[in-house]
C-alpha positions in Angstrom: 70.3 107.7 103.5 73.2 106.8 105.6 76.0 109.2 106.7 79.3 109.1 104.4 82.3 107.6 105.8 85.3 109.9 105.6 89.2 109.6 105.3 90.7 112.4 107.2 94.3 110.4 108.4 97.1 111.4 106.6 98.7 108.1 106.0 95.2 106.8 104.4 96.0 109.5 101.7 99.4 108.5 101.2 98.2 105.2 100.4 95.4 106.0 98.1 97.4 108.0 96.2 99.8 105.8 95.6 98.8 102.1 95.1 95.2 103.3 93.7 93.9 103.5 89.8 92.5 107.0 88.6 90.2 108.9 85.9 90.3 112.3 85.6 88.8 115.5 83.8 89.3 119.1 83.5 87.9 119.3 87.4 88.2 116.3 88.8 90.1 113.5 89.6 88.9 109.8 91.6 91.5 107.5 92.6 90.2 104.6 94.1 92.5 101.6 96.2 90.6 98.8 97.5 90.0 98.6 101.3 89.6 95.3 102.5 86.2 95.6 103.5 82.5 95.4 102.4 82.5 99.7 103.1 82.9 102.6 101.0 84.9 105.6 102.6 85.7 108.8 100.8 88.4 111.8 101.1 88.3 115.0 99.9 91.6 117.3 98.3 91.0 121.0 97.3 94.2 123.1 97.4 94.3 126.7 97.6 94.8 127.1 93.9 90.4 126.6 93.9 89.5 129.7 95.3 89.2 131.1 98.8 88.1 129.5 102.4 84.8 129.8 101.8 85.0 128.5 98.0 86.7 125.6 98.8 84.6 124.7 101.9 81.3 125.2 99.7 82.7 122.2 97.0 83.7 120.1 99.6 80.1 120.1 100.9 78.8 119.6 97.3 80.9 117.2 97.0 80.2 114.8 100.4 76.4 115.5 99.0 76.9 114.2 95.3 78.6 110.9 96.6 76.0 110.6 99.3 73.5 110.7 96.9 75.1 108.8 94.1 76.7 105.9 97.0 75.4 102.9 93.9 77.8 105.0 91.3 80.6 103.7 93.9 81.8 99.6 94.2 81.8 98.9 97.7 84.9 97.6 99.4 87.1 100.5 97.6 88.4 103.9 99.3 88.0 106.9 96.9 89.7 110.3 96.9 88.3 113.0 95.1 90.7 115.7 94.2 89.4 119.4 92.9 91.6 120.5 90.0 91.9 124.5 89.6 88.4 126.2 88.0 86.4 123.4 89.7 85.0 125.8 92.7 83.0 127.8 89.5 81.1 124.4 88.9 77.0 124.6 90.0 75.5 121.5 91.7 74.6 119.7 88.6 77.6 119.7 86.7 79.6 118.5 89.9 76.9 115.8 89.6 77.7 114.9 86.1 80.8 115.1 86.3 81.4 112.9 89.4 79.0 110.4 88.2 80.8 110.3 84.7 83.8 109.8 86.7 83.0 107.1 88.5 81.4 104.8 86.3 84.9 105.1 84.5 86.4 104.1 87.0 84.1 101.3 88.1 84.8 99.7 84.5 89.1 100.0 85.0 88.9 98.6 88.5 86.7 95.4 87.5 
């Protein structure tokens, strides 16, 4: 498995959030804005209304791990942010899973 590319610049946030197309749930959200290349890179927002330091940092690993794993749920060529709505930092592994992969195959159908 290859290594995740991530979106840490500020102005690459900016961006996504505003030109790209989104689904969302009761945790999540994905907005994704094409990138102008063949690669798929992903950033991560969890504000403080999740839970604590250590909370937050725990989803944000589960998180990098469920798209790692589930990089063919994603269409290459797009930048994706993945934003943790409140009540999100209770979720286990799995349901992250789910609800990530749920997620994005929505959003693969409104982006093509």
């Amino acid at each position: 498995m290859s290594k995740l590319k991530i979106i840490k610049k500020s102005n690459e946030f900016s961006k996504i959030f505003a030109q790209g197309r989104s689904v969302a749930d009761d945790k999540f959200v994905i907005i994704a804005r094409k990138n102008g290349s063949d690669s798929i890179r992903f950033g991560f927002s969890i504000s403080k209304k999740v839970g604590k330091a250590v909370t937050r940092n725990m989803l944000k690993r589960l998180l990098k791990e469920v798209c790692r794993l589930d990089m063919h749920n994603f269409t290459s060529g797009y930048d994706y942010m993945i934003i943790a709505r409140k009540g999100s930092g209770k979720c286990d592994f799995y349901e992250v899973k789910a609800r990530i992969s749920n997620l994005a195959s929505r959003l693969r159908k409104k982006i093509s």
